[in-house]
PLY file of the C-alpha trace (Angstrom):
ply
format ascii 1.0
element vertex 401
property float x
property float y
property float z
element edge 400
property int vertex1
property int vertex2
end_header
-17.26 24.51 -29.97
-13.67 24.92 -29.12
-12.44 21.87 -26.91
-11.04 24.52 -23.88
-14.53 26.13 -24.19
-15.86 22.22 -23.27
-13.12 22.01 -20.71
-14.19 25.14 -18.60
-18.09 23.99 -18.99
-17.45 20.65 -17.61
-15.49 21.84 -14.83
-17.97 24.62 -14.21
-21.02 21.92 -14.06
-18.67 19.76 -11.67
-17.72 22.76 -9.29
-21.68 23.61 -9.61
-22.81 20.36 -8.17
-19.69 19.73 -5.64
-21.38 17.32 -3.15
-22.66 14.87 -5.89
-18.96 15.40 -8.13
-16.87 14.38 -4.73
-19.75 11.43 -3.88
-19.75 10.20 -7.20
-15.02 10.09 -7.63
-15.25 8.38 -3.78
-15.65 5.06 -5.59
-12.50 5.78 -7.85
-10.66 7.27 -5.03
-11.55 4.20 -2.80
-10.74 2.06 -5.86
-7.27 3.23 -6.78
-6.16 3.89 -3.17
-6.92 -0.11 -2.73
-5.16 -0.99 -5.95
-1.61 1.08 -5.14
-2.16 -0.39 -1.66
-2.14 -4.13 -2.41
0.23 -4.55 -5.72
2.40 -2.48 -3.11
2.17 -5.64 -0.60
2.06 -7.91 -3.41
5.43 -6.45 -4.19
6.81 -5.87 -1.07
5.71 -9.30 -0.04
7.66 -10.94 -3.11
10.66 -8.76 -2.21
11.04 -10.00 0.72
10.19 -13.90 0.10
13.31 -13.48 -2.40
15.85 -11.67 -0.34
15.10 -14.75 2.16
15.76 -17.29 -0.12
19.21 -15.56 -1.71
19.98 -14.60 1.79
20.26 -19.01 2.20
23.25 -18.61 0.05
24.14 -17.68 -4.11
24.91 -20.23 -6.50
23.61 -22.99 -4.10
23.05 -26.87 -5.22
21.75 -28.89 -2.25
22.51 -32.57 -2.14
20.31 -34.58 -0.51
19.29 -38.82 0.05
16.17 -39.87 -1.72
13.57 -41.72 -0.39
13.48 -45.55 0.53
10.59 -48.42 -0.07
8.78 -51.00 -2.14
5.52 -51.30 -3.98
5.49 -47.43 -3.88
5.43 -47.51 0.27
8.18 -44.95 1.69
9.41 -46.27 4.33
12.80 -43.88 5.00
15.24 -41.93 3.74
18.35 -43.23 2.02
21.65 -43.75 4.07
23.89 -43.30 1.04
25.98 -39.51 1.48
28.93 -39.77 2.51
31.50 -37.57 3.09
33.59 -38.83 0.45
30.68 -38.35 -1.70
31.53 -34.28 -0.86
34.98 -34.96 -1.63
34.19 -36.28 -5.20
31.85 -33.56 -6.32
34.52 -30.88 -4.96
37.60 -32.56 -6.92
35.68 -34.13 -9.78
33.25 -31.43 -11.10
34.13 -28.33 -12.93
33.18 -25.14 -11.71
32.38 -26.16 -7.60
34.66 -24.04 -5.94
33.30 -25.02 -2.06
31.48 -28.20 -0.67
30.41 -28.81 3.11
28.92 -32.19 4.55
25.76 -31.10 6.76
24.14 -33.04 9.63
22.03 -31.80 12.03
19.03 -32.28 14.30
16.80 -31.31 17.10
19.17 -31.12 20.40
18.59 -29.82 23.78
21.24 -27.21 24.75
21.80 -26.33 28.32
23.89 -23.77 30.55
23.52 -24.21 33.61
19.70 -23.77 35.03
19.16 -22.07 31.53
17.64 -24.80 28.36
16.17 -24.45 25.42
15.79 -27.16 22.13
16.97 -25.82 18.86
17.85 -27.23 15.58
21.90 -28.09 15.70
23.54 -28.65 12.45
27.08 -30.33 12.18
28.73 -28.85 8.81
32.33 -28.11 7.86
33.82 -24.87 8.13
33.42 -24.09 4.61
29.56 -23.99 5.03
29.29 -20.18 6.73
30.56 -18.99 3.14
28.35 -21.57 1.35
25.11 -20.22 3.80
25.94 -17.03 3.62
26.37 -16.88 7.67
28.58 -14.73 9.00
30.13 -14.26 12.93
29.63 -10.91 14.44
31.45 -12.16 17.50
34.36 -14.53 18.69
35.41 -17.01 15.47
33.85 -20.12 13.16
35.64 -23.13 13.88
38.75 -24.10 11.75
39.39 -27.27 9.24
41.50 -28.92 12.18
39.36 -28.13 14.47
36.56 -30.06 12.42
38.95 -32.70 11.72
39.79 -33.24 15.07
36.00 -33.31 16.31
36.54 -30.43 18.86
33.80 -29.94 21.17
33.65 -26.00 20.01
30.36 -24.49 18.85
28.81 -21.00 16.94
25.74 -20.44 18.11
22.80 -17.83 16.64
22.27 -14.57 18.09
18.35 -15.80 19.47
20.08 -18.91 20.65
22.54 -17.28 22.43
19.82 -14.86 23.95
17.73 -18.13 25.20
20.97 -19.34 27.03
23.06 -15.84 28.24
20.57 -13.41 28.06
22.26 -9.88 27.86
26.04 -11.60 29.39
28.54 -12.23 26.63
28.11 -16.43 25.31
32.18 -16.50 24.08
34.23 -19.04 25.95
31.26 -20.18 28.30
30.77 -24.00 28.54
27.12 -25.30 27.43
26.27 -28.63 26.64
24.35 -30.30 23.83
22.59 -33.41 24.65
25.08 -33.37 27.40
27.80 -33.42 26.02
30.26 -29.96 26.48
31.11 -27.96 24.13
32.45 -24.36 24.17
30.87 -21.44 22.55
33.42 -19.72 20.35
31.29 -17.40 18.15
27.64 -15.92 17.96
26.52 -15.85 14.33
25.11 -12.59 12.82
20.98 -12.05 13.00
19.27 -13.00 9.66
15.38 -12.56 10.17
13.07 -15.17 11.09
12.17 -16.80 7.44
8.73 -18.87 8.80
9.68 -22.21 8.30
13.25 -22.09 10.07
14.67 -19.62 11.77
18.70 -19.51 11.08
18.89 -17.06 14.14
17.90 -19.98 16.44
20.40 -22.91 16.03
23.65 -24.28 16.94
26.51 -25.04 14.48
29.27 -27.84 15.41
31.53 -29.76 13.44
30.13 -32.59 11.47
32.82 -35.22 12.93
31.84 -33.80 16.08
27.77 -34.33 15.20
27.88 -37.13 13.45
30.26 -39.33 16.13
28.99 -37.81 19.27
25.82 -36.15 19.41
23.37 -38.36 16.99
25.44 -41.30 16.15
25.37 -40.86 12.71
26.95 -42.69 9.93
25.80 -40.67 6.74
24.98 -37.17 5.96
21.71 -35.73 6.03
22.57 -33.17 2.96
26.23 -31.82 0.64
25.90 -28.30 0.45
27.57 -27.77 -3.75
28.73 -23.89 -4.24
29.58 -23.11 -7.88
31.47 -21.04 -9.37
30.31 -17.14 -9.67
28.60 -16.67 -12.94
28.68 -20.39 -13.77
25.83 -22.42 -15.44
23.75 -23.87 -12.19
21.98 -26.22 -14.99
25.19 -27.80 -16.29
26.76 -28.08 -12.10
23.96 -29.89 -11.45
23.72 -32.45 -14.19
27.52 -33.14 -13.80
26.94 -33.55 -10.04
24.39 -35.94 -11.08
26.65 -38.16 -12.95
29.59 -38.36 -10.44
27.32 -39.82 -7.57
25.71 -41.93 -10.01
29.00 -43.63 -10.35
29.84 -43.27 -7.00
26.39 -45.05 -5.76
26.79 -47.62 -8.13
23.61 -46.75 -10.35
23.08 -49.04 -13.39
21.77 -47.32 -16.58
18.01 -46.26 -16.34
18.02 -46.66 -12.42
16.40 -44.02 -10.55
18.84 -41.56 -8.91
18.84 -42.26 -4.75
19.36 -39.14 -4.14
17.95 -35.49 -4.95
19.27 -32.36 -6.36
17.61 -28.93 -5.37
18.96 -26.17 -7.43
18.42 -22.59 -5.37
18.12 -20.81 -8.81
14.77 -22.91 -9.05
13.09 -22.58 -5.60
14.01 -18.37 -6.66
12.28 -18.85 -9.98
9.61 -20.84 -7.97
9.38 -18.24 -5.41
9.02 -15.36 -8.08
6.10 -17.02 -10.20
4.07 -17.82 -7.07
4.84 -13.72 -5.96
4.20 -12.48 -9.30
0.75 -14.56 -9.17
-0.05 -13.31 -5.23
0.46 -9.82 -6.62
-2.05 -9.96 -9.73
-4.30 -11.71 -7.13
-4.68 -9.10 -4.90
-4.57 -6.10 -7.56
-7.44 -8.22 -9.39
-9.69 -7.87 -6.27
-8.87 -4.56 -5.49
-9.52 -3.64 -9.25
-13.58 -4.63 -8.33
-14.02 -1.92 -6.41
-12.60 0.21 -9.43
-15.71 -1.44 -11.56
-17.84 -0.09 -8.64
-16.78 3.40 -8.56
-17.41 3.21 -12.24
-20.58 2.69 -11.76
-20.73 5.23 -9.76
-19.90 7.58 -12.08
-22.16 6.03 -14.81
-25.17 7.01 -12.16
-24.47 10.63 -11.49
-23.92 11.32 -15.10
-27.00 9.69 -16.47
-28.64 11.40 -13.98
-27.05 14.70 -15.00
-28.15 13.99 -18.78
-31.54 13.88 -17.18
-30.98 17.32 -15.62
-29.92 19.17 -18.28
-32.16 17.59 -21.20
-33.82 21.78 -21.84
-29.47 22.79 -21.64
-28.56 20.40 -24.26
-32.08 21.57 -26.11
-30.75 24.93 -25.92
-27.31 23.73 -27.30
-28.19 21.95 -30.11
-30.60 24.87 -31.22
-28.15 27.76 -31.65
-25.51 25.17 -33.01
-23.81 23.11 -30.74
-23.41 19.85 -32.36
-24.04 16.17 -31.30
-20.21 15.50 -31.41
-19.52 18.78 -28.63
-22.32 17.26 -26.45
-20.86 13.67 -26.51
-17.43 15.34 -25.40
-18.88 17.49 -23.21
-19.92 14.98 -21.10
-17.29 12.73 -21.37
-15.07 14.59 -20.46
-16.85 15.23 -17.76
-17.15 11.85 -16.75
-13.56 11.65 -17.61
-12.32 14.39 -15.22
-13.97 12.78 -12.28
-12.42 9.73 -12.51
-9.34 11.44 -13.24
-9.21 13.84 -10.45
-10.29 10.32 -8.04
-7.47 8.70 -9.04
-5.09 11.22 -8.97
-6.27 11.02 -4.81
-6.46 7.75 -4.74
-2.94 7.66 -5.74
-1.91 10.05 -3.28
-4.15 7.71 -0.89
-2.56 4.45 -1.68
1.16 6.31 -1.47
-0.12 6.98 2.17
-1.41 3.49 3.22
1.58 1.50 1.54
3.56 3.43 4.16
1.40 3.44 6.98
0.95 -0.54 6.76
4.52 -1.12 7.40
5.23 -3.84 9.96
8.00 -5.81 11.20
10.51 -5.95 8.90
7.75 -6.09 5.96
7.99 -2.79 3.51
5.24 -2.52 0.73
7.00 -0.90 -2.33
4.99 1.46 -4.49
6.56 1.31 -8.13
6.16 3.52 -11.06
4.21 0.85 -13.12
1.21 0.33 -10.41
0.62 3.82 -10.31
0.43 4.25 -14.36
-1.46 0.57 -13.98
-4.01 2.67 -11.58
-3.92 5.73 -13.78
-4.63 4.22 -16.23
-7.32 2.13 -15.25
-8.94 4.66 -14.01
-9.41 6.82 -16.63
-10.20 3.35 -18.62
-13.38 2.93 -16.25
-14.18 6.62 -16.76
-14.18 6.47 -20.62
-15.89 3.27 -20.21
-19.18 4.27 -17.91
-18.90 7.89 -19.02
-19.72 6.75 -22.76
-23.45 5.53 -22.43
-24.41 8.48 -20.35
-22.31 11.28 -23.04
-24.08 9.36 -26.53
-27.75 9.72 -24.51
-26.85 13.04 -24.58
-25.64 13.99 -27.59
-29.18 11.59 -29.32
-31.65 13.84 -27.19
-33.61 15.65 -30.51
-33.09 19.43 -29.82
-36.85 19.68 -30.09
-38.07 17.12 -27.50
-35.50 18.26 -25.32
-36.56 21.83 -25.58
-39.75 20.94 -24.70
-38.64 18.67 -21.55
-39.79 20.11 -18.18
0 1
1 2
2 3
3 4
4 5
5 6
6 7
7 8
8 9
9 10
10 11
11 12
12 13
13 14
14 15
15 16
16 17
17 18
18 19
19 20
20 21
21 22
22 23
23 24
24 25
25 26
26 27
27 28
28 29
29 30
30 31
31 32
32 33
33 34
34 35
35 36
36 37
37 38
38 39
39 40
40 41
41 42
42 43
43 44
44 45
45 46
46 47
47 48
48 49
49 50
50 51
51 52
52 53
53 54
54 55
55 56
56 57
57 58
58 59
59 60
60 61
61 62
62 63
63 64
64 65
65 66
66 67
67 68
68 69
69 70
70 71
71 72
72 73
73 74
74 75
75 76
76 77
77 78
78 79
79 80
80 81
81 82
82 83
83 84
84 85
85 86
86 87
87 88
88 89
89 90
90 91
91 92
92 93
93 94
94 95
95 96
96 97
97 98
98 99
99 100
100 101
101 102
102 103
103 104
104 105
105 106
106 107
107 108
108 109
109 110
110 111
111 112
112 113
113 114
114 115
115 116
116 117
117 118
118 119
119 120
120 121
121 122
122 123
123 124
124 125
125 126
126 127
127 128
128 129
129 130
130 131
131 132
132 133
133 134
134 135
135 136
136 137
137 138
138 139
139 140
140 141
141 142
142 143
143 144
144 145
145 146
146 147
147 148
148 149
149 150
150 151
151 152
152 153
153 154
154 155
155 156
156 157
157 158
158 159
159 160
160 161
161 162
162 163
163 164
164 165
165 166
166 167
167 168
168 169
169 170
170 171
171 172
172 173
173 174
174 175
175 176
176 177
177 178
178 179
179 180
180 181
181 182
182 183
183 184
184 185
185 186
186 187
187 188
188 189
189 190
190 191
191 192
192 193
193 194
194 195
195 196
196 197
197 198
198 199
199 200
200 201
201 202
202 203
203 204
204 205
205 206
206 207
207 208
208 209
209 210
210 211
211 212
212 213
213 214
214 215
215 216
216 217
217 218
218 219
219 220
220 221
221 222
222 223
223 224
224 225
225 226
226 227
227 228
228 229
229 230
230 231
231 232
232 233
233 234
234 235
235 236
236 237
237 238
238 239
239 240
240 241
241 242
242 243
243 244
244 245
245 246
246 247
247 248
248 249
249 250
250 251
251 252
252 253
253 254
254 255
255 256
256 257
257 258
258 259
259 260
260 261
261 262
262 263
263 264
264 265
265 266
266 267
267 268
268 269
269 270
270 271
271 272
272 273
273 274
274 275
275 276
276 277
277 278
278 279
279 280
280 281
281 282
282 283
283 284
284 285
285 286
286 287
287 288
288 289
289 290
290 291
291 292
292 293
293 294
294 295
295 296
296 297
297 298
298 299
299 300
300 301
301 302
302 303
303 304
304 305
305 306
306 307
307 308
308 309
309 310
310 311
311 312
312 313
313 314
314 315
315 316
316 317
317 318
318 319
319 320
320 321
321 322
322 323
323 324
324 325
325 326
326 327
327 328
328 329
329 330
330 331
331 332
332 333
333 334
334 335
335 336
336 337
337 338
338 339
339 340
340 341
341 342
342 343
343 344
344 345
345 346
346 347
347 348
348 349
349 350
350 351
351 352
352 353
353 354
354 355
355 356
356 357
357 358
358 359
359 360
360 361
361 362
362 363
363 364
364 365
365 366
366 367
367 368
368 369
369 370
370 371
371 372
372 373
373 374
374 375
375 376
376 377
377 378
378 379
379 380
380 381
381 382
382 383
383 384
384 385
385 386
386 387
387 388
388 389
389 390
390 391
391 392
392 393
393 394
394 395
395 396
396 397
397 398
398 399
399 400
């Protein structure tokens, strides 16, 4: 029997029985429509989560004072960083090409009968670049300005929202923890990222933060930018060794301080994604195994059916091979045909689910991944039922009624 000549019987014994063909691919088209749908927001979740994270700044080592107590009891943080601590790891390490000093707290802003409490961090000038912040209105504050411990301030866009509403925030007077300061630039909107949002804060000089609003003596972090295309890796362990020296750290000593390297929390970031992702394809692939099932169902019961056909078959020639494809294929163009739909399906959703700034992304490989699980899961259940078929004894099944 020709393989085309199999082809058009198949599809004529799936058009023949239409209602029990489309009941029996709703599984598959249920199944891949769910898979498409959530690698597409395991994706489009892990886009995002990344994009955040770069969006903090590129090339980014973050300096910060380790942890204080005895008998394993933390009782603090260090008070160690200094600012001349910054001014070592700009001049002393190879490749840093920008450092900032960082304070910063919980304040209460206030213009006139308007409040609101936001984070306020005291930096250098340098740390917009370092941050990746940038002003869409009015200025950043200048080195002199920073050395001088002016009473200037940028403030976020929501910040400034919370204070002016719709007026315009440059050159009016607000005070932090009551002390005035004047607003000389709104920052640009970055996105709510969950655990801090950069759109709500208040940035000041450090002189200016440390001094004057929280009495400060040491830094709560050194921002460390290196060099474009440097190694991060090498940076950080020579980072390491100058504040070593600088703290006074014998040999063997545990550093008092920690080193957070942004290439790791992105590596970090991307395993825990790439894990979310297989997660939620791995569920959605159950209901794959269902529709499966399904199939497995309508074509043993279609075997049963059609015993007397196959009787006929086998008598004028057909043999057991042609039945075996015969109804695999069968079983193979159903599942094909469902996830063809379901593809079409999940497509649809992935777009439809959109939300907030949150965009599912359909790649190439989860539809090939779908495809070609599918057709998997076809071959799969469609076996059993096809190899029944092509066993039944020509003369039994002639005699079936």
């Amino acid at each position: 029997m020709l393989f085309w000549t199999i082809v058009k019987v198949a599809l004529r014994s799936l058009y023949a029985n239409k209602l029990r063909s489309i009941l029996a691919m709703l599984g598959m088209i249920i199944g891949v429509t769910a898979v498409i749908a959530m690698l597409a927001l395991g994706i489009g979740a892990q886009n995002q989560v990344i994009a955040r994270i770069s969006s903090m700044g590129s090339n980014l080592l973050m300096v910060q004072p380790g942890q204080k107590g005895t008998g394993g009891v933390i009782s603090g943080t260090q008070q160690d960083l200094t600012v001349g601590d910054a001014l070592a790891l700009l001049h002393d390490v190879k490749n840093v090409v920008s450092v900032t000093p960082a304070v910063g707290g919980s304040a209460q802003l206030k213009y006139y009968s308007k409040n609101t409490r936001t984070n306020v961090t005291g930096c250098a000038p340098s740390w917009f670049a370092i941050r990746n912040f940038q002003v869409a209105s009015g200025r950043k504050f200048t080195d002199s300005e920073a050395q001088g411990s002016a009473h200037v301030a940028v403030l976020g866009p929501l910040t400034a929202k919370h204070l002016f509403g719709d007026a315009d925030a440059l050159g009016q007077i607000i005070k932090i923890n009551g002390i005035m300061f004047k607003v000389i630039g709104v920052m640009k909107a970055k996105g709510d990222q969950g655990w801090f949002n950069p759109d709500d804060q208040a940035v000041i000089p450090y002189t200016t933060a440390m001094a004057q609003v929280f009495g400060l003596t040491s830094l709560r972090e050194i921002d460390v930018e290196a060099r474009q295309g440097a190694n991060l890796a090498q940076v950080q362990r020579q980072c390491r060794r100058v504040l070593r020296r600088r703290h006074h750290i014998a040999s063997g000593a545990p550093d008092d301080f920690f080193i957070r390297n942004q290439a790791e929390f992105l590596a970090t970031a991307a395993s825990f994604m790439r894990t979310f992702t297989i997660l939620l394809g791995s569920i959605a692939g159950v209901s794959l195994l269902v529709g499966g099932i399904g199939i497995m169902n309508i074509m043993l019961v279609t075997v049963t059916e059609r015993t007397r056909e196959i009787g006929v078959r086998k008598a004028i020639g057909a043999k057991s091979r042609d039945i075996l494809r015969q109804f695999l294929l069968e079983a193979v163009l159903m599942s094909g045909v469902g996830g063809l739909i379901g593809v079409a399906a999940g497509i649809g959703v992935a777009h439809v689910i959109r939300f907030r700034n949150f965009v599912p992304q359909v790649t190439l490989n989860s539809v090939l991944l779908a495809l070609g699980f599918s057709a998997a899961v076809g071959i799969f259940f469609g076996y059993y039922p096809a190899r029944r078929a092509a066993a039944l004894d020509p003369i039994e099944a002639l005699r079936y009624e």
